[in-house]
Residue frames relative to the residue before (quaternion, step in Angstrom):
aa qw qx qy qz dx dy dz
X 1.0000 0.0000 0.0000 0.0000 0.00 0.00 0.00
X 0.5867 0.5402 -0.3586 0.4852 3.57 0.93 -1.32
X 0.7667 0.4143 -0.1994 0.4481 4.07 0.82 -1.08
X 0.5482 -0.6409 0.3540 0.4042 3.73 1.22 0.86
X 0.3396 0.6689 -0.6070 0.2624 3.99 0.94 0.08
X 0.4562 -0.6679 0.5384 0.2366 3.26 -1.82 0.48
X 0.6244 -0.3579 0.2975 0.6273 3.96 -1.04 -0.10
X 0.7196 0.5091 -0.3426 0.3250 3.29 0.18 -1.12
X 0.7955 0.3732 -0.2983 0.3727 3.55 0.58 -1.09
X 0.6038 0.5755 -0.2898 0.4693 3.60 1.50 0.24
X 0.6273 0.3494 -0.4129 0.5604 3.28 1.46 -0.42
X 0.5436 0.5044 -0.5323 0.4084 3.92 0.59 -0.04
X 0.7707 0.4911 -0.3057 0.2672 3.54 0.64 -0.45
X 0.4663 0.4694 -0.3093 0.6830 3.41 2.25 -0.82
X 0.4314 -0.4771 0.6928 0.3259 3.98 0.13 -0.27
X 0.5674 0.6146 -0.4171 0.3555 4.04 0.27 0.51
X 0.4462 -0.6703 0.4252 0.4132 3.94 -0.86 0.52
X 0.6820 -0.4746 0.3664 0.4187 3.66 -0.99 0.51
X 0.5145 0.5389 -0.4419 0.4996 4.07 1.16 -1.50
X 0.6555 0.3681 -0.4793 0.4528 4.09 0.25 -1.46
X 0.8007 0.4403 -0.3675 0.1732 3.59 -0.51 -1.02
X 0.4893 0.6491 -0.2647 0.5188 3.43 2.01 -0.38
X 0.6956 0.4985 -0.2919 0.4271 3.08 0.78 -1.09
X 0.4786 0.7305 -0.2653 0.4085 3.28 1.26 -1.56
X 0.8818 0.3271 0.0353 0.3379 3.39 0.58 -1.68
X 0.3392 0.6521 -0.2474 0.6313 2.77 2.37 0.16
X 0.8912 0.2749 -0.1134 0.3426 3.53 0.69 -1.07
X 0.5081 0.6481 -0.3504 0.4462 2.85 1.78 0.30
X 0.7580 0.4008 -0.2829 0.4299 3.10 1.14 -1.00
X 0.2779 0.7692 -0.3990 0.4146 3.40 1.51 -0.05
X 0.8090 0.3422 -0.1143 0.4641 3.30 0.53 -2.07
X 0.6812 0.5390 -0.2684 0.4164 3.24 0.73 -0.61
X 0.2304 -0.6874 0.5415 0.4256 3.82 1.92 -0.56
X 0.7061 0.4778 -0.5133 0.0976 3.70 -0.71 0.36
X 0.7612 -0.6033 0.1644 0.1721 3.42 -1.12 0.89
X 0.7439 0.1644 0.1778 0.6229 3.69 1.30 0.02
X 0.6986 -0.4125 0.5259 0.2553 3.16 -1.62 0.60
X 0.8833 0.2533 -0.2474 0.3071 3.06 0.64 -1.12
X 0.4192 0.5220 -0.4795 0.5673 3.73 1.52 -0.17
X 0.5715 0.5613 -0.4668 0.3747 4.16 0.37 -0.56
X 0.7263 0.5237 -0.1834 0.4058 3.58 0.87 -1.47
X 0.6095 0.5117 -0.3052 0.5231 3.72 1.35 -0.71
X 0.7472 0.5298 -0.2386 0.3225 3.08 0.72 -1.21
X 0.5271 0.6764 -0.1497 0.4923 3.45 1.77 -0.51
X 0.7285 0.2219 -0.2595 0.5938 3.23 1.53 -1.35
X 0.4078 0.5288 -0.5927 0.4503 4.05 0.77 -0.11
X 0.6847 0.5047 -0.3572 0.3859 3.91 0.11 -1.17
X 0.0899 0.6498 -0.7052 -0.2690 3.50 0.65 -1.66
X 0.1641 0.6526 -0.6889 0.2695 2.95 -0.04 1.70
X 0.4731 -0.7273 0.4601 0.1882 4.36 -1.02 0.86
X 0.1460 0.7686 -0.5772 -0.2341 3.65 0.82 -0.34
């Protein structure tokens, strides 16, 4: 996510279905409280966090 990859190109790399990696990314930003894909994606590169 931090590296701009879509659902698809991330579930081809975990070996996972695109719904899991949505979902995945659904519940982070839930837990974390932010608003979108795209407050998820900043927050990743402020962190330099790898998903």
């Amino acid at each position: 996510m931090g590296q701009g990859k879509t659902s698809s190109e991330i579930a081809t790399i975990r070996f996972n279905s695109v719904s899991t990696v949505e979902t995945l990314r659904k519940n982070i930003i839930c837990k974390l409280g932010l608003h979108g894909k795209g407050e998820l994606l900043r927050y990743a590169i402020e962190k330099k966090y790898d998903f």
